[in-house]
N, C-alpha and C positions, 0 to 999 in steps of 0.2 A: 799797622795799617790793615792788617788781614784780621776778616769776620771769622771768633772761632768758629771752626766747625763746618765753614764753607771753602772747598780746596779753590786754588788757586786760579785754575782756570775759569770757575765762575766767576773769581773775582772780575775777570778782565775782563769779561762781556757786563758788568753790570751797568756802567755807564749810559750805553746809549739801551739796555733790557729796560732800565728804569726811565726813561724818556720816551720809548715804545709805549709802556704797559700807559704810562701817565695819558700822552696823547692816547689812548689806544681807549681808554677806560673816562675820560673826562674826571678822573680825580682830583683835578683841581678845581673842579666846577668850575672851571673858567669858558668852557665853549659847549658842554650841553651834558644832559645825563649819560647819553651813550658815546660819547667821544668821538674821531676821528676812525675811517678805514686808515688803519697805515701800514705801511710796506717798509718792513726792516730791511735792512740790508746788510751782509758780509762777502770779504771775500772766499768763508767758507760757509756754504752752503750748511752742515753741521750744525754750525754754532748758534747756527736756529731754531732751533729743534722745539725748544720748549716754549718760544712765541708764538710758533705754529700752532702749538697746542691749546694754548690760549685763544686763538682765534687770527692773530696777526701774520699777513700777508708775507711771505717770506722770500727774499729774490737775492741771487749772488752778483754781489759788485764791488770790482777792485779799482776804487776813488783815484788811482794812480794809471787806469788804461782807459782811455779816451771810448776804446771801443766797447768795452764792457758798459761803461758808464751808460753811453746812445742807445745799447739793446734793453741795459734794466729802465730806461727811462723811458722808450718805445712800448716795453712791455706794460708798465705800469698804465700809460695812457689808453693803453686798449684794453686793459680791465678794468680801467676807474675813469673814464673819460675826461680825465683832467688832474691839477697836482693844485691844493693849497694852500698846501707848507711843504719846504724843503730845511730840512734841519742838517747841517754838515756838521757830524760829530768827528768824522774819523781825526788822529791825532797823535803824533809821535814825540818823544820829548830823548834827548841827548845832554850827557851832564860832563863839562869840564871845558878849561881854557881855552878859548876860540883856535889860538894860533896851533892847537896841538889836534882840532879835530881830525879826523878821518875825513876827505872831501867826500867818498862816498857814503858816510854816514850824512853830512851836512844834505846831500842832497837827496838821501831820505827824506831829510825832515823837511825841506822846502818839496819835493814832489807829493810827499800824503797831506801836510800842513797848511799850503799855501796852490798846488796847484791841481789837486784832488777838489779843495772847496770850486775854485775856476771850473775845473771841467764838471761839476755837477750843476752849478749855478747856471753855466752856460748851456745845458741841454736843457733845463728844465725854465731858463726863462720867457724862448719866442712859446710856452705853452702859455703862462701866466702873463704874457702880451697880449694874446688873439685872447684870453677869458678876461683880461684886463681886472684881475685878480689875484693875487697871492701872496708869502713872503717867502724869501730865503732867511733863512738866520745861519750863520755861522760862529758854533762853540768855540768861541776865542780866551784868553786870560788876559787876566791882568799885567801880567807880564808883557803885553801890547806896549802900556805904559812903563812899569817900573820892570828893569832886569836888574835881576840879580845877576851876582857875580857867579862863572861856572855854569850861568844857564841862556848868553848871548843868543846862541842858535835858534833854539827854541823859542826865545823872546821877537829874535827880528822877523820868525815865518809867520809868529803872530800880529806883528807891526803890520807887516806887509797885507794879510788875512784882513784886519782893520780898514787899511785904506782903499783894496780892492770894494768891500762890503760898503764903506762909505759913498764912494763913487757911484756903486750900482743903487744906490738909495737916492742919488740924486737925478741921477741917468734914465733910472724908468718908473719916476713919478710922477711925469705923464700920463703912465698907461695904468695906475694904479698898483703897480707893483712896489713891496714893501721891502726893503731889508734892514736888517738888524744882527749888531754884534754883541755878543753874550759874553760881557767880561766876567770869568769864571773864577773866581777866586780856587783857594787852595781846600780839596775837599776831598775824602778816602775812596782812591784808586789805585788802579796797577799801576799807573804811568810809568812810573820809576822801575817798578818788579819786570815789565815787560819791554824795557829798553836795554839796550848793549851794554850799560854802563858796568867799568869794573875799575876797580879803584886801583888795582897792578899795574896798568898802562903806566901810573903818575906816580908810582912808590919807587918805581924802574930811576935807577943814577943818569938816565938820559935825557928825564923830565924835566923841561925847567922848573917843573909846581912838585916836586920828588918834598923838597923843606916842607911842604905845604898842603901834602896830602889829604891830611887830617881835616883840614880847612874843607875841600872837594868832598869827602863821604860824609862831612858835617852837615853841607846843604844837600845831598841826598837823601839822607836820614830824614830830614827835618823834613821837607819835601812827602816822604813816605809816612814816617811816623807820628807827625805832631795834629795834621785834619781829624775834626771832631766830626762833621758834617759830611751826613752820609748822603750815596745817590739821589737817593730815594725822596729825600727833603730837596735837593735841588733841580731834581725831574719836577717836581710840584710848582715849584717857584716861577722856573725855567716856562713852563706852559703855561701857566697865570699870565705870563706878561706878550708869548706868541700870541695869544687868543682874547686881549684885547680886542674891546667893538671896533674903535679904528685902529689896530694896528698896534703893533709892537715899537717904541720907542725905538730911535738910532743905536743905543747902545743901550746895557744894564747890567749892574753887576749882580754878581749871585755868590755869596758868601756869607757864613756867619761868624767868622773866626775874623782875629785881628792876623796880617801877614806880618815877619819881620826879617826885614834883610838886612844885615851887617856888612858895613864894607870896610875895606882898612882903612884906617886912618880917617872915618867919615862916623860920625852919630849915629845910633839905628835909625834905622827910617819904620816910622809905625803910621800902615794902610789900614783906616778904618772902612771896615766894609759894612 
C-alpha cells in the first residue's frame, strides 16, 4: 500500500490533500479553470502546512467536538461569506469480530464516522438554507451495502452515514440543498496503517477467532495491500460528479478495481465497480 519513497505520515494526509488540491485547482474541469476557495481542515493545525502553501485555506477541526466544529464553521462564513460544499472525509476503520470489539474503540468509530459527519452537516446547513444553495456529500463505502466479515463496525457507521445523508437529501430539497453519499470503493490509503488493529488480541487462547486468526490479518492485508487505485484518480472522479450543473447524484460510487469478500461456507461475492 505504501508510495515508495513517501514516509508514512504523508501517506495519511493524502486522502482528503488530494480532494483539497482537486476542488482547490478545478482539475477535474468539472466547475471552472480556477476552482473552489476551500478550507481544509485537521484536528492538527500541522498537518497543513503544505496546503497552505499552496494557497489553501487552512483551519483546526476536531469532527468529533461540537464546539470546535461551530467556531471552524463561524470562522469560515466570515471569511468567505457563505459555504457550497461540505465534503465530510474524516474516517476511522477497526478490524475483527463484533462480539470481541473494544466498546471504546466501537465508539470511536461511530463518533468520527457517523457523528462528526452530523455535527458538521448540522452547522453548516441553516447556511446553505438561508443561500438556498449547497451540497454536503459524505465520503461513505461500499461497505454501506456489503460487510465483510471482520469489518461489521465499520460497515454499520457507514449504514448509518448512508441513511443519515439520505434523509437530509430528502428533507432539504426544498430549499435547494443537495446531498450526496460517495460509495468509495477499496483504493490506497492508511486506513488500515493508522487504526488500532493488531492481530495478537485474536492469536491470544482467550479468543474465540484464536483457530482463525489467519483468516482476520487475511482481510487486513488485502484491505491494505491489494488497491491499485490511487487518491489522486479518486479526488478527480470524486469532484467531476460534486460539481455537476444540477447537482451531484444521491449516491455514486468511486472505484476501479473489482472488491472480493469470501465468506465461509458462502461463494465469493464479486462487486463490480
Amino acid at each position: 500500500m505504501h508510495d515508495e519513497g513517501v514516509p508514512d505520515h504523508r501517506l495519511q494526509l493524502r486522502t482528503w490533500q488530494a480532494l483539497a488540491r482537486a476542488l482547490h485547482t478545478g482539475s477535474s474541469n468539472a466547475h471552472s479553470a480556477s476552482g473552489f476557495r476551500v478550507f481544509a481542515t485537521s484536528r492538527n493545525i500541522g498537518d497543513l502546512q503544505d496546503l497552505k502553501l499552496e494557497g489553501i485555506d487552512a483551519l483546526q477541526l476536531d469532527v468529533t467536538d461540537a464546539e470546535s466544529v461551530k467556531s471552524a464553521v463561524d470562522h469560515l462564513v466570515k471569511e468567505a461569506g457563505g459555504i457550497d460544499l461540505l465534503v465530510c472525509n474524516a474516517g476511522i476503520h477497526r478490524i475483527g469480530p463484533i462480539i470481541e470489539q473494544d466498546l471504546s474503540e466501537v465508539k470511536a468509530v461511530v463518533d468520527t464516522n457517523v457523528y462528526g459527519t452530523l455535527l458538521c452537516a448540522c452547522a453548516v446547513a441553516p447556511v446553505m438554507i438561508r443561500q438556498r444553495s449547497g451540497v454536503i456529500a459524505a465520503v461513505g463505502s461500499i461497505a454501506a451495502s456489503i460487510t465483510a466479515p471482520y469489518c461489521g463496525i465499520y460497515s454499520a457507521s457507514k449504514a448509518a452515514t448512508r441513511s443519515m445523508i439520505e434523509a437530509m437529501r430528502l428533507e432539504m430539497s426544498p430549499y435547494n440543498v443537495k446531498a450526496t453519499f460517495i460509495e468509495a470503493g477499496m483504493f490506497r490509503s492508511s486506513i488500515i496503517q493508522k487504526s488500532t488493529f493488531d492481530i495478537s488480541q485474536y492469536t491470544a487462547e482467550k479468543s474465540w477467532w484464536s483457530c482463525g486468526a489467519s483468516g482476520i490479518e487475511a482481510i487486513a492485508r488485502y484491505i491494505e495491500e491489494t488497491p491499485t487505485t490511487t487518491v489522486e484518480q479518486v479526488a478527480v472522479a470524486v469532484v467531476k460528479q460534486l460539481c455537476q450543473k444540477h447537482g451531484p447524484p444521491a449516491h455514486f460510487l468511486v472505484d476501479g478495481i473489482h472488491l472480493h469478500f469470501c465468506v465461509s461456507r458462502c461463494n465469493p461475492q464479486i462487486v463490480h465497480i
